[in-house]
C-alpha positions in Angstrom: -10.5 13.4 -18.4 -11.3 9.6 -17.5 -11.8 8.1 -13.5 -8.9 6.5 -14.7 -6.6 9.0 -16.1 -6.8 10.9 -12.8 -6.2 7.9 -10.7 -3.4 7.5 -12.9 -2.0 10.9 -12.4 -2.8 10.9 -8.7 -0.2 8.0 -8.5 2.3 9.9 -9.7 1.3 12.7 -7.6 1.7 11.1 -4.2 4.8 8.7 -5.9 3.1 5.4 -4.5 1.4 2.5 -6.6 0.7 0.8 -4.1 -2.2 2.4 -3.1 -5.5 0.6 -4.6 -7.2 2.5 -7.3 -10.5 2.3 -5.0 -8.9 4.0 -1.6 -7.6 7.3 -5.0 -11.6 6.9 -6.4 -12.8 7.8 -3.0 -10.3 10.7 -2.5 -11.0 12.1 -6.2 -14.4 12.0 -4.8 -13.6 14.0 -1.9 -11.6 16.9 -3.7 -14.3 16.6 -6.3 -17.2 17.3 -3.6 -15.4 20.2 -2.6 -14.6 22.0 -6.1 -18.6 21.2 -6.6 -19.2 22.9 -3.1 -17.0 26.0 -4.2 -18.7 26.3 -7.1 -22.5 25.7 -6.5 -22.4 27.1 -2.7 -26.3 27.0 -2.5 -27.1 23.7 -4.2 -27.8 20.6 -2.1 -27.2 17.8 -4.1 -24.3 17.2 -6.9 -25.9 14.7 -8.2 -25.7 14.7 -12.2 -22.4 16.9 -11.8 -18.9 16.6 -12.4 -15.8 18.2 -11.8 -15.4 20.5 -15.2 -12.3 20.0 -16.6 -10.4 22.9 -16.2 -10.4 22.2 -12.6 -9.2 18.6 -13.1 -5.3 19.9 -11.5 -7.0 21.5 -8.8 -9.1 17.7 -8.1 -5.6 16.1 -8.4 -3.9 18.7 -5.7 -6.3 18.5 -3.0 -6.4 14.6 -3.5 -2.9 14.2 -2.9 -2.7 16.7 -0.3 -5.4 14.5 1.7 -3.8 11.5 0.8 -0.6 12.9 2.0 -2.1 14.2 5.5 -4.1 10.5 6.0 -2.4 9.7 9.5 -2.0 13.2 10.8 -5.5 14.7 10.4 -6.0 18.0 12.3 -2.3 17.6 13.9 -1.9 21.0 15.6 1.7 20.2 16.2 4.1 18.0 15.7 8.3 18.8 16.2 10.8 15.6 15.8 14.6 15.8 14.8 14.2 19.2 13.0 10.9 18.7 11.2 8.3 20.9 12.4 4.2 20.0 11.7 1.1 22.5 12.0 -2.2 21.9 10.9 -4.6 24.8 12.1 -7.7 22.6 10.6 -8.2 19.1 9.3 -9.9 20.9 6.0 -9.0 21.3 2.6 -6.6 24.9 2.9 -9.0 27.9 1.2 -6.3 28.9 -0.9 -6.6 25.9 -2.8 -9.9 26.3 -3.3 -9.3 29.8 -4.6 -9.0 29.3 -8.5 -12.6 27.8 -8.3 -15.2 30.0 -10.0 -18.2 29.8 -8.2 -21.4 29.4 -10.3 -24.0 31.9 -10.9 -26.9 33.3 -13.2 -28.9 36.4 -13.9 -32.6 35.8 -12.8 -35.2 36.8 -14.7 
């Protein structure tokens, strides 16, 4: 899937088209860095790599769900007219990292 497909999609995701199509890039960067560091937990540079495509929804999820935190990053609580807020850690959640394969091979 295209840069621009995503960026696309991530716009409907987080319902504003507003937001400039550099400001989704660099968070489809981010979520991308992280499926790459699930994957290839031993391997310094990503250089050369991208985000396969079957884990092109899970890129898409943890963009908006950082995009939807921006603001409130690492809020341990927050209560206000019957809305309650927790963030235990300013990181992506492990669960939705979960669905991420990580990489290996035999050695010979």
């Amino acid at each position: 899937m295209t840069e621009e497909s995503k960026i696309a999609r991530l716009q409907v995701l987080i319902d504003d088209t507003t937001e400039s199509d550099s400001v989704l890039s660099v968070y489809l960067g981010i979520a991308g860095d992280a499926i790459l560091n699930q994957m290839y937990p031993y391997r310094d540079d990503y250089t050369g790599l991208s985000v396969p495509d079957r884990y092109t929804s899970v890129q898409l999820k943890i963009a908006a769900y950082l995009l939807n935190k921006r603001g409130a990053e690492g809020q341990i609580q927050h209560i206000e007219n019957g809305i309650h807020r927790n963030y235990g850690s300013a990181d992506i959640p492990k669960d939705m990292l979960k669905d991420v394969v990580p990489y290996c091979q035999a050695l010979r």
